[in-house]
C-alpha positions in Angstrom: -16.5 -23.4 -9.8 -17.6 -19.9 -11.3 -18.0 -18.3 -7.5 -14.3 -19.5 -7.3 -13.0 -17.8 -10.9 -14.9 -14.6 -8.9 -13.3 -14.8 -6.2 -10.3 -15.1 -7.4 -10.6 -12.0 -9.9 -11.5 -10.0 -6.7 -8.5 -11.0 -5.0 -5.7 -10.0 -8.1 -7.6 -6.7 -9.3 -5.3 -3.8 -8.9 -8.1 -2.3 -6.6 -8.5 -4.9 -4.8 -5.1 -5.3 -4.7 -3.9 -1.9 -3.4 -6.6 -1.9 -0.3 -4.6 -5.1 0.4 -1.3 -3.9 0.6 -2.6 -0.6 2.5 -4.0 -2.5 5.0 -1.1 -5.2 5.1 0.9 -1.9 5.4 -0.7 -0.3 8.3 0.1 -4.0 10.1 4.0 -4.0 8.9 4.2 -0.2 10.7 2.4 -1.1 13.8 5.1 -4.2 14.4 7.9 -1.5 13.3 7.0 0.4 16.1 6.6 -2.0 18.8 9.6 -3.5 17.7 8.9 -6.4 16.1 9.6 -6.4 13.0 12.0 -3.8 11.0 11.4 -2.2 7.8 14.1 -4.5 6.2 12.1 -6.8 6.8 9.3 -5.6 4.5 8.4 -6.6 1.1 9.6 -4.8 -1.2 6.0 -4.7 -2.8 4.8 -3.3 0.5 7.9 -0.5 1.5 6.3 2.2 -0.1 3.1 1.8 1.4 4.9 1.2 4.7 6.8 4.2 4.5 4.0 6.1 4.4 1.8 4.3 7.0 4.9 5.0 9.6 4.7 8.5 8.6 1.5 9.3 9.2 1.8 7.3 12.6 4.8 9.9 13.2 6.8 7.2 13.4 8.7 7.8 9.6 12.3 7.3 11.8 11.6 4.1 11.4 11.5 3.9 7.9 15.2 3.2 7.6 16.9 0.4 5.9 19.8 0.0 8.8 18.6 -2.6 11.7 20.7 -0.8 14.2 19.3 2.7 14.1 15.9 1.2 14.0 15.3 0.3 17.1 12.6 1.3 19.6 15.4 2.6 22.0 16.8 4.8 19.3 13.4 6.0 17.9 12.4 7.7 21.2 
Protein backbone atom coordinates (compact mmCIF):
# COMPACT_ATOMS: atom_id res chain seq x y z
CA UNK A 1 0.00 0.00 0.00
CA UNK A 2 2.87 2.54 0.77
CA UNK A 3 4.71 1.71 -2.77
CA UNK A 4 1.18 2.77 -4.18
CA UNK A 5 0.84 6.36 -2.00
CA UNK A 6 4.57 6.67 -3.80
CA UNK A 7 3.61 6.16 -6.76
CA UNK A 8 1.00 8.02 -6.85
CA UNK A 9 2.91 11.23 -5.33
CA UNK A 10 5.35 10.70 -8.35
CA UNK A 11 2.68 10.76 -10.75
CA UNK A 12 0.83 14.43 -9.44
CA UNK A 13 4.15 16.32 -8.52
CA UNK A 14 4.46 19.39 -10.64
CA UNK A 15 7.76 17.95 -11.91
CA UNK A 16 6.66 15.05 -12.68
CA UNK A 17 3.90 16.49 -13.99
CA UNK A 18 5.32 19.02 -16.51
CA UNK A 19 7.75 16.05 -18.13
CA UNK A 20 4.28 14.58 -18.69
CA UNK A 21 2.62 17.04 -20.52
CA UNK A 22 5.99 17.83 -22.50
CA UNK A 23 6.13 14.56 -23.69
CA UNK A 24 2.24 14.21 -24.14
CA UNK A 25 2.95 17.48 -26.09
CA UNK A 26 5.52 16.42 -28.48
CA UNK A 27 2.73 13.33 -29.31
CA UNK A 28 -0.30 15.97 -29.87
CA UNK A 29 2.25 17.92 -32.48
CA UNK A 30 3.38 14.88 -34.32
CA UNK A 31 -0.54 13.90 -35.03
CA UNK A 32 -1.03 17.75 -35.89
CA UNK A 33 1.27 17.32 -38.53
CA UNK A 34 0.35 14.14 -40.06
CA UNK A 35 -3.04 15.25 -39.95
CA UNK A 36 -4.59 13.49 -37.43
CA UNK A 37 -5.52 15.40 -34.95
CA UNK A 38 -5.89 19.42 -34.87
CA UNK A 39 -4.81 21.67 -32.27
CA UNK A 40 -8.54 22.23 -31.26
CA UNK A 41 -8.52 19.23 -30.44
CA UNK A 42 -5.90 19.72 -27.66
CA UNK A 43 -6.35 20.15 -24.01
CA UNK A 44 -6.39 23.14 -22.96
CA UNK A 45 -3.84 22.02 -20.19
CA UNK A 46 -1.58 20.84 -23.00
CA UNK A 47 -2.02 23.94 -25.88
CA UNK A 48 0.81 25.77 -24.60
CA UNK A 49 3.15 23.11 -24.52
CA UNK A 50 1.80 22.05 -27.95
CA UNK A 51 2.31 25.30 -29.36
CA UNK A 52 5.69 25.22 -28.68
CA UNK A 53 6.43 21.60 -29.56
CA UNK A 54 4.96 22.49 -33.30
CA UNK A 55 7.23 25.34 -33.30
CA UNK A 56 10.24 23.88 -32.78
CA UNK A 57 9.15 21.09 -35.29
CA UNK A 58 8.63 24.27 -37.79
CA UNK A 59 5.46 23.35 -37.93
CA UNK A 60 3.85 26.51 -35.56
CA UNK A 61 1.17 27.07 -38.77
CA UNK A 62 -0.45 24.61 -37.21
CA UNK A 63 -0.92 26.04 -34.13
CA UNK A 64 -4.19 27.62 -35.11
CA UNK A 65 -7.56 27.37 -33.50
CA UNK A 66 -9.55 27.24 -37.10
CA UNK A 67 -9.97 23.45 -38.41
CA UNK A 68 -10.03 24.71 -41.91
CA UNK A 69 -6.79 26.44 -42.27
CA UNK A 70 -5.18 23.65 -40.42
CA UNK A 71 -4.91 21.27 -42.70
CA UNK A 72 -1.90 19.30 -44.09
CA UNK A 73 -2.87 20.66 -47.61
CA UNK A 74 -2.85 24.24 -46.41
CA UNK A 75 0.32 23.86 -44.17
CA UNK A 76 2.58 23.04 -47.19
Amino acid sequence: MRMFFYIVTILFSRKERKYMFENLSILYAQLIIRGKRTFKSVPAKLKPYVKQALIDLDAGELAIEDEAQATPSNAS
